[in-house]
Backbone bond lengths (Angstrom), bond angles and torsions (degrees), N, CA, C in turn:
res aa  C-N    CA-C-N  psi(-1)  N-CA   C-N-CA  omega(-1)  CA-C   N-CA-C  phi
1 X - - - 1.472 - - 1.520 110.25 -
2 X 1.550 121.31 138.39 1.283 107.81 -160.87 1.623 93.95 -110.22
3 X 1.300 114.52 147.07 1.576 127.61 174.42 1.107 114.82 -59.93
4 X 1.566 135.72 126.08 1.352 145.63 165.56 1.574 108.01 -36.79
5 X 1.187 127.09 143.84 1.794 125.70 174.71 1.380 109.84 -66.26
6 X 1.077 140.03 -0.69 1.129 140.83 -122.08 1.685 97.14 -147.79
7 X 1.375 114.78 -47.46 1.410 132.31 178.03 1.892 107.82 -87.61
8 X 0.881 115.93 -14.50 1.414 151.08 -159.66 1.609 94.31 -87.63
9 X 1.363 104.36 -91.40 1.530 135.57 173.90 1.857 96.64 -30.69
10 X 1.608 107.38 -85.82 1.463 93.89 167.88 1.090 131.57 -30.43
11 X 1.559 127.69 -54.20 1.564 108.27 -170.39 1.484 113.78 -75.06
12 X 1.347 112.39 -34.93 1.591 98.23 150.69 1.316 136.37 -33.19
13 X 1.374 130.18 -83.27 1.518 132.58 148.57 1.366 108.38 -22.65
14 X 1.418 152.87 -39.14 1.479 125.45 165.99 1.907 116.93 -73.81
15 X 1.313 90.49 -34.61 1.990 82.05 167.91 1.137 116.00 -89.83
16 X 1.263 122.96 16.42 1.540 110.06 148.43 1.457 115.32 -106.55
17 X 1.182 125.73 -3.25 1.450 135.34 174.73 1.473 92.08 -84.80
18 X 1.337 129.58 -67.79 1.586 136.26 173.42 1.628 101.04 -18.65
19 X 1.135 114.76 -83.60 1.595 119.59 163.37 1.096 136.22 -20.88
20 X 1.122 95.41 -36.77 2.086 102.68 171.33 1.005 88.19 -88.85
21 X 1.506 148.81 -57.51 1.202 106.50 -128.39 1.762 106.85 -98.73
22 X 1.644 93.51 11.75 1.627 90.71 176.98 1.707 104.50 -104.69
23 X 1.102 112.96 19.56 1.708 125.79 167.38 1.476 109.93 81.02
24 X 1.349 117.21 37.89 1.551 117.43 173.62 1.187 109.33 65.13
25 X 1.847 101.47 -132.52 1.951 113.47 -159.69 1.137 99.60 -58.32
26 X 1.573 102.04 178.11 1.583 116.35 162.13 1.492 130.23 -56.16
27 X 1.125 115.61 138.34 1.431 96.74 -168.75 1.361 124.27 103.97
28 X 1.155 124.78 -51.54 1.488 126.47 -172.61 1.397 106.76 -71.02
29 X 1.427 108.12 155.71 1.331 122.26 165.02 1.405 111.57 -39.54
30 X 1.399 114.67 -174.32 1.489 134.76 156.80 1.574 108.32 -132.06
31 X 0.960 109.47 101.30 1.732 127.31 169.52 1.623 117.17 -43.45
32 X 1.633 116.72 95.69 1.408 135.66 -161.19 2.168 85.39 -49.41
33 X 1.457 99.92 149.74 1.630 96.64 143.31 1.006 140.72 -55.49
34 X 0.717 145.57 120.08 1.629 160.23 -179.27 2.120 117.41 70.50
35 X 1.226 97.00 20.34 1.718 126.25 163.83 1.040 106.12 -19.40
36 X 1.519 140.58 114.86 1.431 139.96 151.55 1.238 146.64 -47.66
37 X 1.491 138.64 175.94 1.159 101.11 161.42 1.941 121.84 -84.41
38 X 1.191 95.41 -12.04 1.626 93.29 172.72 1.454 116.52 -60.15
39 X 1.388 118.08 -20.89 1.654 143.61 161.01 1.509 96.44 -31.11
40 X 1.703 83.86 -91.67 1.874 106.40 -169.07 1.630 100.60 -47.22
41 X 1.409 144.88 -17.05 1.368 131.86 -172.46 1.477 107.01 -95.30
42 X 1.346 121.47 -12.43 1.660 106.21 -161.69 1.714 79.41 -73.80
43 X 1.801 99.02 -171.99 1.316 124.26 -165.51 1.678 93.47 -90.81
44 X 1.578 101.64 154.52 1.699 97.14 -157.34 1.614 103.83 -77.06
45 X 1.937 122.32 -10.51 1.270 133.91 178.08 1.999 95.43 -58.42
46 X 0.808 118.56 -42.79 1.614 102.30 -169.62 1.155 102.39 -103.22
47 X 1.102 149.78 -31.64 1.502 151.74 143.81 1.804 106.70 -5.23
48 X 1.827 91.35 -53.97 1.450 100.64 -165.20 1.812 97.38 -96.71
49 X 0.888 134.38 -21.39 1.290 137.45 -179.76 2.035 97.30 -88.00
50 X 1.312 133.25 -29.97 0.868 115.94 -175.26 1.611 123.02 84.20
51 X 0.907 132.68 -23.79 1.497 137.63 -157.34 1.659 97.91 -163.29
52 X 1.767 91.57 112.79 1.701 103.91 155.84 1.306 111.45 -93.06
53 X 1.959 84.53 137.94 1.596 103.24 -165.29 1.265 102.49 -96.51
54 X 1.321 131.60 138.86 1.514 155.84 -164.15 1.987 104.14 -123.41
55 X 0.949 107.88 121.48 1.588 130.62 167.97 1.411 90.44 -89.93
56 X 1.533 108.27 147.01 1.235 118.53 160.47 1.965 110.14 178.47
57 X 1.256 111.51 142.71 1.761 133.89 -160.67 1.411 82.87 -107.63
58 X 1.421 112.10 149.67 1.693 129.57 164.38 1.530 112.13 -67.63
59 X 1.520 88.53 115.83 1.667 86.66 -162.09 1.912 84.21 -142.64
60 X 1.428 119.20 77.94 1.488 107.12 162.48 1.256 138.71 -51.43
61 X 1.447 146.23 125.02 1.504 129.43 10.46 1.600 101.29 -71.00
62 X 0.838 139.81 -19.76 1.671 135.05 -154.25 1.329 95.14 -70.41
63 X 0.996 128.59 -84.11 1.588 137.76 172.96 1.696 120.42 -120.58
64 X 1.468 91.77 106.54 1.689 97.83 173.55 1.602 96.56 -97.68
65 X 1.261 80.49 141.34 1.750 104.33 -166.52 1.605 94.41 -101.69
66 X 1.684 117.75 127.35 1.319 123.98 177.22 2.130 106.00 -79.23
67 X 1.588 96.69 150.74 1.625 77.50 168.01 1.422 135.93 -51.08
68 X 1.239 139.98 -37.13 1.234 134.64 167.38 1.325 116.05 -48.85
69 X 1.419 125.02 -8.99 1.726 112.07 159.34 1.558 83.99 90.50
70 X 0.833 156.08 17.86 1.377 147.93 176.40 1.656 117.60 -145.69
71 X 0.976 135.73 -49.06 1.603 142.28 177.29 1.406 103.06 -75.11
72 X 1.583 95.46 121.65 1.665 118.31 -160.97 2.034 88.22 -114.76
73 X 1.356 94.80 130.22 1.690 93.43 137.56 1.214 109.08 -161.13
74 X 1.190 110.69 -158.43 1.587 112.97 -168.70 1.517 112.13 113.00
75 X 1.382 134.02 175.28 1.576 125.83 155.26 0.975 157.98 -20.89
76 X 1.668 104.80 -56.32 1.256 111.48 127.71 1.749 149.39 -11.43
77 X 1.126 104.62 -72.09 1.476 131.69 152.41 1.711 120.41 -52.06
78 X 1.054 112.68 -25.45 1.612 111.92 174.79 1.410 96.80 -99.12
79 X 1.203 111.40 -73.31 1.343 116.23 175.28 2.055 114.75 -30.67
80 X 0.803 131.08 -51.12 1.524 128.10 179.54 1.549 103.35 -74.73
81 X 1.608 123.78 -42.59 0.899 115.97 -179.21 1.741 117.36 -65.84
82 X 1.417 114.28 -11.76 1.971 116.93 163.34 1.296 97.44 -74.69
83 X 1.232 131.77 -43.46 1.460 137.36 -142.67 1.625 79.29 -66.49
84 X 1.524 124.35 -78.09 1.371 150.34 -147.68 1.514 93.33 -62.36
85 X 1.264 136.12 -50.74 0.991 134.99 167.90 1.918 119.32 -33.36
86 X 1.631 98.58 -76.42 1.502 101.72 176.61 1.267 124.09 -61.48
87 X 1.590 118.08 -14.53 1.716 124.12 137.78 0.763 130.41 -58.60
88 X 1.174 140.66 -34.73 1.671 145.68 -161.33 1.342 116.72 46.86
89 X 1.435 99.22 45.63 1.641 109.61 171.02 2.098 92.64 -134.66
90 X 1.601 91.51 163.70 1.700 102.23 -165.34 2.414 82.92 -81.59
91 X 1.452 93.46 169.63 1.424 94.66 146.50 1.493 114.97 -145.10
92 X 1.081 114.36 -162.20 1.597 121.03 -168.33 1.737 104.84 178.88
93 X 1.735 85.03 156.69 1.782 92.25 -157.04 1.570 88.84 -141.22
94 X 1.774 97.57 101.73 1.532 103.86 170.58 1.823 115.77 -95.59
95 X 1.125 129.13 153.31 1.403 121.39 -126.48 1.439 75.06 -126.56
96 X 1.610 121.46 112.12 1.840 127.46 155.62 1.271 121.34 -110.06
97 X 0.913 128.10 161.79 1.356 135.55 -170.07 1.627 126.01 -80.38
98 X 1.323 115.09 59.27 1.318 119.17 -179.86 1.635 118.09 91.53
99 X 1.836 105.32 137.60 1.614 86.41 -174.18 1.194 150.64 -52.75
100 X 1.066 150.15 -45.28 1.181 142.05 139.64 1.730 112.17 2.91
101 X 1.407 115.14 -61.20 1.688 101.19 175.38 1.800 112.01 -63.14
102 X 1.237 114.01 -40.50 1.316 105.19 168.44 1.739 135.74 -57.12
103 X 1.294 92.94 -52.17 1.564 92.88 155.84 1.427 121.89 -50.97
104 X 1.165 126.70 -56.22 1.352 139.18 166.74 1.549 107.22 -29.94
105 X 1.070 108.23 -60.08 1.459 135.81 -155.02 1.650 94.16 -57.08
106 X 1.813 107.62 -68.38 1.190 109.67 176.12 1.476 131.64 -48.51
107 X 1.283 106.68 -65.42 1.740 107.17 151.45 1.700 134.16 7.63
108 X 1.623 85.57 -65.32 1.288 97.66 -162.40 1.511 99.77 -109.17
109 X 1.581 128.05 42.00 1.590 146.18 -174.59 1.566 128.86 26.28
110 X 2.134 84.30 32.11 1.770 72.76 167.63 1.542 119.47 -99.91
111 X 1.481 111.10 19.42 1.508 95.14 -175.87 2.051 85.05 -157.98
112 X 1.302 102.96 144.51 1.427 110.24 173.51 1.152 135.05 -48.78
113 X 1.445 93.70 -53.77 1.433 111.56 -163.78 1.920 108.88 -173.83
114 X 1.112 101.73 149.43 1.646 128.14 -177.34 1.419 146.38 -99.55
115 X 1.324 117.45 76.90 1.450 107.08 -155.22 1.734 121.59 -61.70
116 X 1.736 98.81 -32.78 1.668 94.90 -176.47 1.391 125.29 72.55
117 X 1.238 138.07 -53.21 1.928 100.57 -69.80 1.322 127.89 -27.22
118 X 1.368 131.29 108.98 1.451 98.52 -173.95 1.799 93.67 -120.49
119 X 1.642 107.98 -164.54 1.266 116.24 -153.85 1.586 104.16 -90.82
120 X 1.502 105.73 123.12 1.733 94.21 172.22 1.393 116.97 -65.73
121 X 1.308 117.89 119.42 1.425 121.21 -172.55 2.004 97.88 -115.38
122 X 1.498 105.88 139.83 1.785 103.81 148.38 1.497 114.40 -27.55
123 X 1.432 94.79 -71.29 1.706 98.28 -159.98 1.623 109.04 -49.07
124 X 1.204 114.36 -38.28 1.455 117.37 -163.12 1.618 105.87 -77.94
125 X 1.457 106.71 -25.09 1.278 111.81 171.62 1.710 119.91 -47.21
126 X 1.182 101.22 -33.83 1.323 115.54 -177.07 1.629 118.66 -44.78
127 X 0.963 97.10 -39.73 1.637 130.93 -169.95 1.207 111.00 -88.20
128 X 1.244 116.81 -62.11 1.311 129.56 -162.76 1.474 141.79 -134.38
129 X 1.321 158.23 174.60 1.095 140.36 -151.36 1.738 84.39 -125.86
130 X 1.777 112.03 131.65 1.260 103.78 169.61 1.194 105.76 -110.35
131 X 1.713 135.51 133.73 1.596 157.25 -167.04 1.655 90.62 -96.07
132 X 1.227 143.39 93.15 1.551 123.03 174.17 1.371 102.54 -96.98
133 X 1.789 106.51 133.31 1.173 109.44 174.13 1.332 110.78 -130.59
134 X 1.490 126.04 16.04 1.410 117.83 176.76 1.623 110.11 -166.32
135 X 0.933 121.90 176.59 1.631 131.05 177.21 1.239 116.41 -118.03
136 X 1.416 127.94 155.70 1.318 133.96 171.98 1.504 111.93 -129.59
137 X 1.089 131.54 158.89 1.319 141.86 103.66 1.832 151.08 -111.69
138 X 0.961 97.31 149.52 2.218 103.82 -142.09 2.000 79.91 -84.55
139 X 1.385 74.83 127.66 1.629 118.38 176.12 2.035 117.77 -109.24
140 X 0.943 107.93 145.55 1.430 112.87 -160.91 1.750 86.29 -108.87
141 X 1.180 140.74 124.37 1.837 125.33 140.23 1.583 102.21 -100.41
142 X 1.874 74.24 149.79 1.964 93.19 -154.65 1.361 90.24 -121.30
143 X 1.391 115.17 117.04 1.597 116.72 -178.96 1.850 120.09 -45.95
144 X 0.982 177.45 -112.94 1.484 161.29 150.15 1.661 103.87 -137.36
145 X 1.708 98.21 -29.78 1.671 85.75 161.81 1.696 131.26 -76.95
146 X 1.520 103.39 -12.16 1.551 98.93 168.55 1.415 106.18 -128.86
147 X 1.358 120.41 50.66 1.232 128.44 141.57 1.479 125.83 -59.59
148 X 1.060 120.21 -31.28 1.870 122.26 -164.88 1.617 74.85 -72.80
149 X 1.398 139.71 -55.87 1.615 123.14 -139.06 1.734 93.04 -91.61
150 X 1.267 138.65 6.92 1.400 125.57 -147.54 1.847 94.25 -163.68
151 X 1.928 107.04 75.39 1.141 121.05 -169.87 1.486 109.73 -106.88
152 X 1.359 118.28 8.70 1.578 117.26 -160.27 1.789 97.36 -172.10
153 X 1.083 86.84 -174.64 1.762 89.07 175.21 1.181 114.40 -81.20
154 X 1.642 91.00 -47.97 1.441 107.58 -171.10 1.670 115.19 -65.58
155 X 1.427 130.37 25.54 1.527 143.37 175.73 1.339 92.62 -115.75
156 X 1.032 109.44 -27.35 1.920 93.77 170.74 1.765 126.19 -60.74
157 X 0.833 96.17 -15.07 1.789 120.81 170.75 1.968 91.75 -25.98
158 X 1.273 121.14 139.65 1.393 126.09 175.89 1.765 108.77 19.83
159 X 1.374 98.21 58.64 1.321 93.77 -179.43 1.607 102.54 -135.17
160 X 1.044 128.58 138.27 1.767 143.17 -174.04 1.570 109.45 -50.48
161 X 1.493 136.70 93.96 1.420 120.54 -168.68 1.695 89.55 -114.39
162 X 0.762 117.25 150.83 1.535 150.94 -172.39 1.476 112.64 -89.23
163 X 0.905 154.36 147.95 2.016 131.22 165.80 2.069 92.37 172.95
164 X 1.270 101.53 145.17 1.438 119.99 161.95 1.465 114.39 -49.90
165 X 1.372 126.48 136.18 1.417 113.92 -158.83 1.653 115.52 -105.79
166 X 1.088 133.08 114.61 0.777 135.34 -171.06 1.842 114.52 108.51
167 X 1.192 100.09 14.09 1.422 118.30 163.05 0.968 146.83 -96.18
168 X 1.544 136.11 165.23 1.408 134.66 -155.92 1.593 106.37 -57.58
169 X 1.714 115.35 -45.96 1.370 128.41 160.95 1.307 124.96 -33.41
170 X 1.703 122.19 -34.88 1.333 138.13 168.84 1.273 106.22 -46.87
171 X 1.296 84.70 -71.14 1.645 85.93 -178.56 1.449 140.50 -84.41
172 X 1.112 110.59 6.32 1.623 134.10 -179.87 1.754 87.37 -92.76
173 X 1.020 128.33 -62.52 1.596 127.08 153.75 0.955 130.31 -11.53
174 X 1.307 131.79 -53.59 1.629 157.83 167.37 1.423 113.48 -38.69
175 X 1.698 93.18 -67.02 1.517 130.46 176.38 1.536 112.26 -59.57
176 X 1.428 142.19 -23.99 1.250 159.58 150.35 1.358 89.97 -63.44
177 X 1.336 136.11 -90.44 1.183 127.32 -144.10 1.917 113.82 -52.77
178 X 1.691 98.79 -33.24 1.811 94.89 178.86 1.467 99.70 -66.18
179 X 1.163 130.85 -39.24 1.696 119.09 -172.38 1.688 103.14 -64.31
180 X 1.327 111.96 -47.77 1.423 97.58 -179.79 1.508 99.20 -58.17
181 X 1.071 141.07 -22.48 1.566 112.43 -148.20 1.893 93.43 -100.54
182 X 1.664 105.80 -9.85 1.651 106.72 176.23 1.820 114.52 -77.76
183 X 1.716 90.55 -2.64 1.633 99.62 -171.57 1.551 99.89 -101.65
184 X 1.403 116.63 -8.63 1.423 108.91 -163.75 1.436 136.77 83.81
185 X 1.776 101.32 16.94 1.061 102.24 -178.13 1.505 116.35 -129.23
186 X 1.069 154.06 127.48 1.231 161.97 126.77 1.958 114.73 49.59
187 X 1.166 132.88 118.91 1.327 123.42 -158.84 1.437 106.51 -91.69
188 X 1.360 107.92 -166.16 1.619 102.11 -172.10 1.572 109.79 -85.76
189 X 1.203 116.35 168.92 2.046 117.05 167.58 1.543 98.74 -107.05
190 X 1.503 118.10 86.87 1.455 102.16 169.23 1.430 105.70 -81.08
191 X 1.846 101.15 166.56 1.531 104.42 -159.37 1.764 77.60 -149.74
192 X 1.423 108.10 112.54 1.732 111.79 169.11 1.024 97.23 -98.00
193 X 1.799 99.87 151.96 1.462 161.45 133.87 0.849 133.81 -68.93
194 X 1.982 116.82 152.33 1.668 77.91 175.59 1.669 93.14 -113.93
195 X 1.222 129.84 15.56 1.016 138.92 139.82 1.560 150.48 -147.94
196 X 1.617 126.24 171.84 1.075 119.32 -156.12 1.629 125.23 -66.83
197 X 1.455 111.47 5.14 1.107 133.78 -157.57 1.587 86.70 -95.73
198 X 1.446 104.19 -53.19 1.653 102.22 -159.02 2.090 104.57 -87.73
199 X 1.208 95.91 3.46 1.657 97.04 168.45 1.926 108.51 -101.95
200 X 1.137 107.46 0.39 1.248 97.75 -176.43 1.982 101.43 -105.30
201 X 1.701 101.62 -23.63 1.352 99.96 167.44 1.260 125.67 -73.15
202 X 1.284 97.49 -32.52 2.072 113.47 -178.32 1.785 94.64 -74.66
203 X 1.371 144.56 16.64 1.393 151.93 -160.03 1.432 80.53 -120.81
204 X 1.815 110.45 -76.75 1.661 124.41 -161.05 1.577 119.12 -35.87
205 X 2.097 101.63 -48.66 1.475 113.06 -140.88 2.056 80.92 -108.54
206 X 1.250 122.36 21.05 1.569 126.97 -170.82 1.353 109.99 28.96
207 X 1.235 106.60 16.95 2.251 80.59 131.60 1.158 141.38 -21.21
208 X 1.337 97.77 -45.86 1.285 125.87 -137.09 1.787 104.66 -136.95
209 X 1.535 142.14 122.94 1.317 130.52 179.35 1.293 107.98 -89.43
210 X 1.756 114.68 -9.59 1.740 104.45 -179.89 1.717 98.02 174.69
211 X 1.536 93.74 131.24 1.579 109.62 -179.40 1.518 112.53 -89.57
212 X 1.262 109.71 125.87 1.598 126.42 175.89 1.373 107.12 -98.16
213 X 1.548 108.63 153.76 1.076 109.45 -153.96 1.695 104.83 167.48
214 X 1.316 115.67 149.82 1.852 104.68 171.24 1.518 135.17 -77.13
215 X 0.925 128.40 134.94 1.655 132.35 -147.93 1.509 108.02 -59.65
216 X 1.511 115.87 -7.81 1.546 130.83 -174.28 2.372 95.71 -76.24
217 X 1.233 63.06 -49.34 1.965 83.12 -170.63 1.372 113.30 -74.36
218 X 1.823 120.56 -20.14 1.262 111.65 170.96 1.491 118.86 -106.18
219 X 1.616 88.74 -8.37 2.083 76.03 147.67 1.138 135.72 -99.85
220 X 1.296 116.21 9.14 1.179 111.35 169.93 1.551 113.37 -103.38
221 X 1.235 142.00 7.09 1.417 167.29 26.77 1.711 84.71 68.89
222 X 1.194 123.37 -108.27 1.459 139.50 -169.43 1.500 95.79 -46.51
223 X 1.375 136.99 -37.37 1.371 120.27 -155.78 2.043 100.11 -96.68
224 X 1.227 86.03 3.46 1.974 79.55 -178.59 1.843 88.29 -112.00
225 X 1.337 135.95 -19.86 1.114 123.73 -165.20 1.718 110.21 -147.40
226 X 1.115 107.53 64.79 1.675 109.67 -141.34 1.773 107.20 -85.77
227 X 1.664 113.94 6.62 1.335 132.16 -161.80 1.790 87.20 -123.91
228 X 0.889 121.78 11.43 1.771 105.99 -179.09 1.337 95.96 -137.44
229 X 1.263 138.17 -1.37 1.925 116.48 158.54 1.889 95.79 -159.06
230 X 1.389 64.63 170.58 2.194 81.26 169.01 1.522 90.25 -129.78
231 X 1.200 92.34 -163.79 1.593 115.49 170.51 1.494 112.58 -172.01
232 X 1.781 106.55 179.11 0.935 126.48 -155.56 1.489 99.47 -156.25
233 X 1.592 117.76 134.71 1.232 126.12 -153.20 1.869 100.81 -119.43
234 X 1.686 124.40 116.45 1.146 90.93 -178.31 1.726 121.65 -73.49
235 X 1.353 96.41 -163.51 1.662 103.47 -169.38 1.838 105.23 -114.97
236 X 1.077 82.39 -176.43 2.065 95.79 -164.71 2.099 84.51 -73.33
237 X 1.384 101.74 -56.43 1.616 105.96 -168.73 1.549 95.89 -50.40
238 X 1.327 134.54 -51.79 1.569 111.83 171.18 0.990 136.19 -74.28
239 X 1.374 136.74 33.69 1.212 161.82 168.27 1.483 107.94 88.20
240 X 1.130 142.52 23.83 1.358 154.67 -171.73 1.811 101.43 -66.64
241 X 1.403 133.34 -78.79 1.054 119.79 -136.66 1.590 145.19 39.26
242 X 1.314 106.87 -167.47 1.687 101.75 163.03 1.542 107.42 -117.66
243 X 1.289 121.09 126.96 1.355 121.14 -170.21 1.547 85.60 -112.11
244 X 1.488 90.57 164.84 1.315 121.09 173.78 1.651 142.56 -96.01
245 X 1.492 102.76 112.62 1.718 80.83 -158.77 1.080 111.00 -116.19
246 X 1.375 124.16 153.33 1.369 127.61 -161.18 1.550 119.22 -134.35
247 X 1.378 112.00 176.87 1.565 112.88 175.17 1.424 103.44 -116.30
248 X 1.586 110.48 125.17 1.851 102.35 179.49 1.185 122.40 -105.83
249 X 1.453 123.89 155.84 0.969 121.87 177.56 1.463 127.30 -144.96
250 X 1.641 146.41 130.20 1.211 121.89 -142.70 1.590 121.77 -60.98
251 X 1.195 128.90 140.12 1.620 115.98 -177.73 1.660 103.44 -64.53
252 X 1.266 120.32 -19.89 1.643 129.99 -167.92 1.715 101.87 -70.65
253 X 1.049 115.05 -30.54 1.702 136.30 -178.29 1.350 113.43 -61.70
254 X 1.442 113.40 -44.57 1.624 117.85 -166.60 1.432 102.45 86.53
255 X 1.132 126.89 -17.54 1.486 115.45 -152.50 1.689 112.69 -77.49
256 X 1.328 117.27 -19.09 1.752 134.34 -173.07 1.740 79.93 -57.05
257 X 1.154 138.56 -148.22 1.338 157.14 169.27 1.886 103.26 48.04
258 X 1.459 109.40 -52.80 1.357 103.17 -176.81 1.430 107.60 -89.66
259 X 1.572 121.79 -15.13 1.319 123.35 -178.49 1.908 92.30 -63.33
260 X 1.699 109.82 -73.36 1.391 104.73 -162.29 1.352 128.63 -55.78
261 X 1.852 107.82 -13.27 1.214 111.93 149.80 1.605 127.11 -43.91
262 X 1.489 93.95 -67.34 2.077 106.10 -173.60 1.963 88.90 -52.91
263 X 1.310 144.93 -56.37 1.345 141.50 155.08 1.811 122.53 6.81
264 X 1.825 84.07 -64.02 1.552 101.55 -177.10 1.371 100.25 -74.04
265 X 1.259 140.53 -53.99 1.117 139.41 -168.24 1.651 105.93 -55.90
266 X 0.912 104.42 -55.06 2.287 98.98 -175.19 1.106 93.99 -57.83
267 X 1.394 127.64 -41.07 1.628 119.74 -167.33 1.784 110.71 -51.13
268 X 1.635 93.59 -47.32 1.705 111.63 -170.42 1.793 89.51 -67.35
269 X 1.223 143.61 -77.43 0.920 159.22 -164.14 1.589 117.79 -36.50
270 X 1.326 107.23 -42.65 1.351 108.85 -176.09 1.526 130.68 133.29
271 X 2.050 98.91 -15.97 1.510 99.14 -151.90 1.152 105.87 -101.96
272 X 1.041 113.64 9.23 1.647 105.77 177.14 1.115 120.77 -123.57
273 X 1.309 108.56 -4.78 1.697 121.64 145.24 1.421 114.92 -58.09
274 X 1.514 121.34 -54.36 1.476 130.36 172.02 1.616 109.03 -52.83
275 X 1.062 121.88 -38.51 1.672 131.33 173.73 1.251 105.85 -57.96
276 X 1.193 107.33 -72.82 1.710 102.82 176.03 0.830 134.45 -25.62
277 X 1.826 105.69 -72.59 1.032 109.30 -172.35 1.824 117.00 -88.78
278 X 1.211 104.84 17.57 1.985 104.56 158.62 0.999 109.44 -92.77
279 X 1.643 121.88 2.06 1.726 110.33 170.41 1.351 110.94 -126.62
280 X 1.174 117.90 18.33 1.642 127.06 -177.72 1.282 123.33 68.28
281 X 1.539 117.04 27.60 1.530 114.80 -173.96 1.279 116.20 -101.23
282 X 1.727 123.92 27.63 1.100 120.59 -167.08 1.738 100.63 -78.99
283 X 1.093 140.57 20.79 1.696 153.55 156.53 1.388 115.67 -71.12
284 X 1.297 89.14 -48.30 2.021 110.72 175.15 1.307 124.14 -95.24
285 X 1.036 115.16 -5.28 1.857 135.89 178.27 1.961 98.68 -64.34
286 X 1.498 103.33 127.32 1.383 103.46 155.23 1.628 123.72 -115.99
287 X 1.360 107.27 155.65 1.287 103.81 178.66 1.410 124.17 -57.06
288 X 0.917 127.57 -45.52 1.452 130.27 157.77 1.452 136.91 -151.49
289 X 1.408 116.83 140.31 1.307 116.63 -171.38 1.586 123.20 -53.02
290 X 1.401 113.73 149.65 1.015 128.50 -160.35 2.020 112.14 -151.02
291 X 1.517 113.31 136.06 1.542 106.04 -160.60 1.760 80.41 -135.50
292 X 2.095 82.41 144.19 1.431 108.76 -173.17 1.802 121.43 40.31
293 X 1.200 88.22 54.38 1.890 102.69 -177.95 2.127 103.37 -64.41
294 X 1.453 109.57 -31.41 1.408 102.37 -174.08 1.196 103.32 -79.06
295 X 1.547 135.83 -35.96 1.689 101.57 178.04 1.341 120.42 -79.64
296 X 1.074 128.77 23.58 1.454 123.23 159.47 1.494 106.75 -106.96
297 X 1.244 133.88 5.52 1.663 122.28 -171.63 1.868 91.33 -96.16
C-alpha cells in the first residue's frame, strides 16, 4: 500500500525535527530547552559534558563542607548554582586540599574553574582569566584567652598567625610584618594551611596566637561561636588595602569571557544581590563584575 504524499511529507518533517532536536552528528551536544545565548558561547567540552566543574577547599562561609567530604553549601553553592542556571548547564564542587591543588587541578583539565575568592594577581593572569566579583579586607580572629595581649593589628608584631598558604592572607602577612619591622619590632611567624578550617584550629589548640583570614569568613567565624575569639582587622597603613577577589578560570578553556558574562547577568537579574546580602557582605559587594582587573593597574 503506497503512503499518501501528504502523510509521507509529514513523517519526513518530524525526522528531521527528531534530528535537531537531539543535536545532529555524533558527538555534539544536545541544545537544553530554552538555551541562551551564553549557552551557544561556552566551550563545546562542557556544552558536551553538561556540567561546569568547580574545585573548591573548605573555606567557611564560601563553602562549608558537610562530614561526608562531599555536600557543599554556603556561597559558593548559591552563587554557581545562578551562574549554572543563566548557562543552562548543571555545576558541581569537588573538594581539594588547598590552592595550589586547585590551580594544579585546573591546569591539568580536571576542574573548570575556581572560585577561592582569591586575589587577582598579574602573575596569575598569565594562566588564567580573573572574573572579580568582590573585595576583601584580611582580618585576624583572636582566641578570647589572648585577647588582653592582641588589641589591634599592630600587637600582632612577632606574634604566631595562622592563614591558608598561598593566600591573599600570606601575603597581607608579609605586608604587616614590613610595617612592624618600620616600627622596630619583630615580624609575624606565619604558619600555612591548606585550609581555613585548619587555621582556625591551629588558633583554638595555640599553635597558633591568631587566624588570618577575610573579614567575610571571620564573621561568620564569630557568628557560629561568638564567645571563643574577637578580632582585629588590618589597616591601609599596614599594607592592607582592598584587594580584589576573583573566580579563575583557565585562559586555555575559553571559558573567562562567557563566565563574566553569566556574572553580568545575576548582577542584572537580582541574584547576587540576594547572595550577598543573605550573608552580610553588602561591605564587600561590587557594583559590577569585572575580569583580569590586575593587568591593567
Amino acid at each position: 500500500m503506497r503512503m499518501p504524499r501528504t502523510i509521507l511529507a509529514g513523517a519526513v518533517t518530524l525526522a528531521l525535527a527528531g534530528a535537531a532536536a537531539c543535536g545532529g552528528g555524533d558527538g555534539e551536544a544536545q541544545r537544553p530547552a530554552g538555551a541562551t545565548a551564553l549557552y551557544d558561547a561556552l566551550p563545546d567540552g562542557i556544552k558536551e559534558a553538561g556540567v561546569i566543574r568547580f574545585a573548591g577547599d573548605s573555606h567557611p562561609p564560601y563553602r562549608i563542607v558537610a562530614d561526608d567530604g562531599k555536600t557543599v553549601t554556603g556561597i559558593d553553592k548559591e552563587l554557581q548554582d545562578a551562574l549554572g542556571k543563566v548557562l543552562g548547564v548543571r555545576t558541581e564542587i569537588s573538594i581539594v586540599s588547598g590552592l595550589p591543588a586547585a590551580l594544579s587541578g585546573m591546569l591539568a583539565s580536571r576542574y573548570d574553574a575556581f572560585n577561592g575568592p582569591v586575589k587577582d594577581s598579574a602573575d596569575r593572569e598569565k594562566q588564567f582569566d580573573a572574573i572579580v566579583w568582590m573585595v576583601t579586607r584580611t582580618s585576624y580572629l583572636i582566641p578570647t584567652a589572648g585577647a588582653s595581649a592582641i588589641k589591634s593589628s599592630g600587637d600582632l608584631c612577632g606574634k604566631r598567625v595562622a592563614g591558608t598558604a598561598g593566600s591573599i592572607v600570606e601575603d597581607q602577612a608579609k605586608r604587616l610584618t614590613e610595617w612592624c619591622a618600620k616600627q622596630g619590632k619583630p615580624g609575624l611567624e606565619f604558619i600555612g594551611f591548606a585550609d581555613t578550617n585548619g587555621t582556625i584550629l591551629a588558633a583554638k589548640s595555640g599553635r597558633a596566637d591568631a587566624a588570618g583570614m577575610t573579614e567575610s569568613a571571620a564573621l561568620d567565624v564569630l557568628s557560629k561561636e561568638k564567645d571563643a575569639f574577637t578580632y582585629v582587622t588590618q589597616t591601609e597603613e599596614q599594607g592592607a588595602g582592598v584587594d580584589q577577589l576573583a573566580m579563575l578560570v583557565p585562559k586555555s578553556s575559553g571559558l573567562g569571557p562567557v563566565m563574566l558574562d553569566a556574572f553580568k547577568e545575576i548582577f542584572k537579574n537580582g541574584d547576587y544581590k540576594k547572595i550577598m546580602d543573605k550573608y552580610g557582605l553588602q561591605n564587600v559587594a561590587v557594583p559590577a563584575p569585572k575580569m583580569n582587573t590586575a593587568a591593567t593597574q
